[in-house]
N, C-alpha and C positions, 0 to 999 in steps of 0.2 A: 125675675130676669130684669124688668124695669129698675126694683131696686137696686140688683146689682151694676145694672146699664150708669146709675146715676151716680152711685158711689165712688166707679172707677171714672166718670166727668170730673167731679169734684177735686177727688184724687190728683187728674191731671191738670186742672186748674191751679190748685192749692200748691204743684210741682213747680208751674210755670211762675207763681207769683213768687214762691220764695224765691230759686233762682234769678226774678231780675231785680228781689229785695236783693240779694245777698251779690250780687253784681256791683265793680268797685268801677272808680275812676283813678288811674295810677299817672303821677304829674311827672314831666319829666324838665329839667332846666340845665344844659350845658353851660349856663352863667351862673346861675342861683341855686342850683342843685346841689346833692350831696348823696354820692350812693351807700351812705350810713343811715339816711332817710328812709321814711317807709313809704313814701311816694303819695302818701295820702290827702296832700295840700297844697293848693300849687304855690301858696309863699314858705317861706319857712317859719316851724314852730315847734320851738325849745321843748323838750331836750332833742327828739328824734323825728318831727313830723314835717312837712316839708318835700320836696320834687327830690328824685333822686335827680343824679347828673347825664346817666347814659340810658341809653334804649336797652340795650342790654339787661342791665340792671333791672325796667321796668320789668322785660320779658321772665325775668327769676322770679321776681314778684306776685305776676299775673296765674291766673286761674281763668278755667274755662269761660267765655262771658264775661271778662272785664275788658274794660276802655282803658288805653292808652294815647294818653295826651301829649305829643311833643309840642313844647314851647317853640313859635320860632323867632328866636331871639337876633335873630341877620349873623350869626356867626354857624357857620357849619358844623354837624355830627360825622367826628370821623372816627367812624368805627364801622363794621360789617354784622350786619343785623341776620338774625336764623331764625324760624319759626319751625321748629319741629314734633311733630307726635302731637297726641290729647291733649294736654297739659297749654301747648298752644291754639287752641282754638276752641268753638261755640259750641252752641247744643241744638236742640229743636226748640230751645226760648230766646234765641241771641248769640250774633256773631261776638269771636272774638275783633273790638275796632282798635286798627292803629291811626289817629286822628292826626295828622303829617301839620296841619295848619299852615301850609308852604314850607316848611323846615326843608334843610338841604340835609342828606347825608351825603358826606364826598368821601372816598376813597385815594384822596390824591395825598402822593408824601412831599416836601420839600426835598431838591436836588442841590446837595453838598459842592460849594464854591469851587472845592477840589477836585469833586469828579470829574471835571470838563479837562480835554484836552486840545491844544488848536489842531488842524487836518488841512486847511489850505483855505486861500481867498474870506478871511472871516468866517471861514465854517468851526466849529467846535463839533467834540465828539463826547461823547458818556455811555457806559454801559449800565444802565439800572440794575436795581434786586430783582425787580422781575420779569422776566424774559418773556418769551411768547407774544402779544398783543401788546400795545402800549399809547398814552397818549401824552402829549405834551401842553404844557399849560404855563402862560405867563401872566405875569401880575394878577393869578385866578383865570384867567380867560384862555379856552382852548386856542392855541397855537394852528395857523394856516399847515397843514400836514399834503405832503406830497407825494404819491405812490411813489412804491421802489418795491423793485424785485428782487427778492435775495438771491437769485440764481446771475445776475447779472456779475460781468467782472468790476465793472464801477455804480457808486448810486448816482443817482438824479446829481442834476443840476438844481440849487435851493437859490432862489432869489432873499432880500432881505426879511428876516421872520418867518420863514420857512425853516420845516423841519421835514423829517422821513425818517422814519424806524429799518436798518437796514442790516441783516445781520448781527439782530442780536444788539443793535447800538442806536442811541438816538444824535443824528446829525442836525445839525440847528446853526444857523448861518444869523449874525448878528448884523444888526447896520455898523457902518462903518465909524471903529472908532468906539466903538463898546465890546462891554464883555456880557458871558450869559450870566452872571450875579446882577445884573443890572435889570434885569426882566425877573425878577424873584422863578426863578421856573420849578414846575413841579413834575412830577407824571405819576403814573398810577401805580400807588403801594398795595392797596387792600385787594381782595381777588374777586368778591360780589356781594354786590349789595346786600338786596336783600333774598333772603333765602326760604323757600317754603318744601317744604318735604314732610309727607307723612299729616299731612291736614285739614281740618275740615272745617266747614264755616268761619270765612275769617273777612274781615272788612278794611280795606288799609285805602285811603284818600289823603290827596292833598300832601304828596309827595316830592318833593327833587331828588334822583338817585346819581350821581355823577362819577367821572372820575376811575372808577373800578377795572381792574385788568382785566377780568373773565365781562360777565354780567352785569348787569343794572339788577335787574331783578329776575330772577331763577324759580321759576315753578316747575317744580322734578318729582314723580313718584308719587301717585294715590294723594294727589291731592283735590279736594271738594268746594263745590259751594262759596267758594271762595273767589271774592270780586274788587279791581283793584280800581277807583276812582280818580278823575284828577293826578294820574302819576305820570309826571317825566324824568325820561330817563336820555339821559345826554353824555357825550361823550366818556364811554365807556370803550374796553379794550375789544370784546368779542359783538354783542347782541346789549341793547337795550332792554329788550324783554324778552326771555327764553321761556317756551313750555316745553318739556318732554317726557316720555314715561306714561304710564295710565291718571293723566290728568285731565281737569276739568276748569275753566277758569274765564271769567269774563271782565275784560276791559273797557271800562265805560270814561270816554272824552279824556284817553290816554294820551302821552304823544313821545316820541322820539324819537333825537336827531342827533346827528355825528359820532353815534358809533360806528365799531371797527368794523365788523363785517355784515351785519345785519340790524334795521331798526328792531324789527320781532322774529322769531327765528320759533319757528313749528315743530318737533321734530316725533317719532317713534308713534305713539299712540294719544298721544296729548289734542285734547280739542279746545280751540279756542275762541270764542264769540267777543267780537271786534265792535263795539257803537260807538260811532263818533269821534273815532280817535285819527289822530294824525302822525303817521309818520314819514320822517321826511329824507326823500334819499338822495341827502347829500351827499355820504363819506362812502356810502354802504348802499346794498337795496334793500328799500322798504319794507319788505316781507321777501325770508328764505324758507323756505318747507321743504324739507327731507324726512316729509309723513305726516300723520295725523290728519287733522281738519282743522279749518278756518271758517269762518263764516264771520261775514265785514257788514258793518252796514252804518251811512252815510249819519243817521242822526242818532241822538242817544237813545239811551233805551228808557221806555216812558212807564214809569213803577206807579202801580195805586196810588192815589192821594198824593203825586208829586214826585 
């Protein structure tokens, strides 16, 4: 029995060691990248080796237990990132990490010179691609946003730089004497962040998620173990951070402010463990729960050895 006792140690030693031998680090560079690359370097090296370009890309690449490195290069990832099933995520030797190192992913599109139409008093009018939630953004910087009711027969009144999302259209009052091409403006193309469904042990820090018409970041369905660091999520169409579904998920010295209807949003069977994080309810309230659990607590959470 001893024998046997020692065999299957060894066994699961010998498991654990190969796994974080064979555990990769995958480089990612929206400047210097290439997703012809195998991600395996973070500069480039002829003929194929080298950062790919998009997260995406890393995530085709990755296997259970590797690191993913985004570069942040001060230029934003736009694109809408998904972690779904096994294939995304760790084992019992190591999270799958996604290493943010401040990098921005933004979800915002540039708004066509054309689309604007005037509406009265330096107000201009646009209908976006996507409907529902919405934010506005000039020269990159979230635009002063003003409630309006769609049940109403007129919207708000917008002073200079002011907007409001009103029926479907976003209304945007310029100073006097300009046009909205003059504010490069944007608003929300992608639909969310980032996306987790169907997974387990997974490590993502050091995050900006912005931009996005639905979510910042969406943790939905049987997902585990899985802990989000250092991530803000800002001006986003719906919730900064969504959990719902039989999930599991803790946010350690998170923060988010100026989305649409909630900074973190609870919902169905979703539990979620809060340390140290800050959200700020400016646009929205702080925390909406429509079920689940919450459990908050003022400092972070203090792990072995640091």
């Amino acid at each position: 029995m001893r024998t046997y006792a020692s065999a299957l140690l060894l066994l699961m030693i010998g498991t654990a060691l190969a796994a974080n031998a064979s555990a990769r680090d995958i480089f990612v560079s929206n400047i210097s990248g290439d997703d012809r690359h195998d991600g395996r370097a973070i500069q480039s090296v002829l003929p194929s080796g080298g950062p790919v370009r998009s997260i995406a890309k890393a995530l085709r690449l990755a296997a259970a237990g590797d690191r993913i490195v985004i570069q942040n290069t001060g230029q934003p990832y736009r694109e809408a990132v998904s972690l779904i099933g096994s294939r995304h995520g760790g084992s019992w030797s190591g999270p799958l990490v996604i290493e943010g190192n401040g990098a921005t992913i933004d979800g915002s599109v540039p708004i066509a010179d054309d689309a604007w139409s005037p509406l009265s008093d330096d107000v201009f009018t646009c209908r976006p691609a996507r409907l529902g939630q919405q934010q506005l953004f000039l020269d990159g910087r979230a635009a002063r946003q003003k409630p309006a009711v769609r049940e109403s027969a007129n919207p708000p009144t917008l002073a200079p730089l002011e907007w409001c999302f009103w029926r479907g259209q976003i209304l945007f009052r310029v100073e006097p004497g300009r046009m909205p091409q003059d504010y490069r403006p944007s608003c929300c193309g992608l639909q969310t962040g980032l996306t987790l469904y169907y997974v387990n042990d997974v490590l993502i820090r050091d995050l900006v998620v912005r931009g996005f018409g639905v979510d910042g970041v969406a943790v939905h369905d049987v997902v585990r173990e899985t802990r989000l660091e250092r991530v803000s999520c800002q001006n986003n169409g719906l919730a900064g951070f969504s959990a719902r579904g039989a999930t599991w998920v803790e946010l350690d010295a998170c923060s988010a402010a100026g989305n649409g209807q909630a900074q973190l949003r609870v919902e169905d069977f979703a539990r979620v463990w809060a340390f140290g994080c800050r959200f700020t309810a400016d646009t929205a309230p702080a925390v909406l729960r429509e079920g689940g659990e919450l459990v908050e607590r003022n400092e972070p959470y203090a792990r072995a050895g640091g």
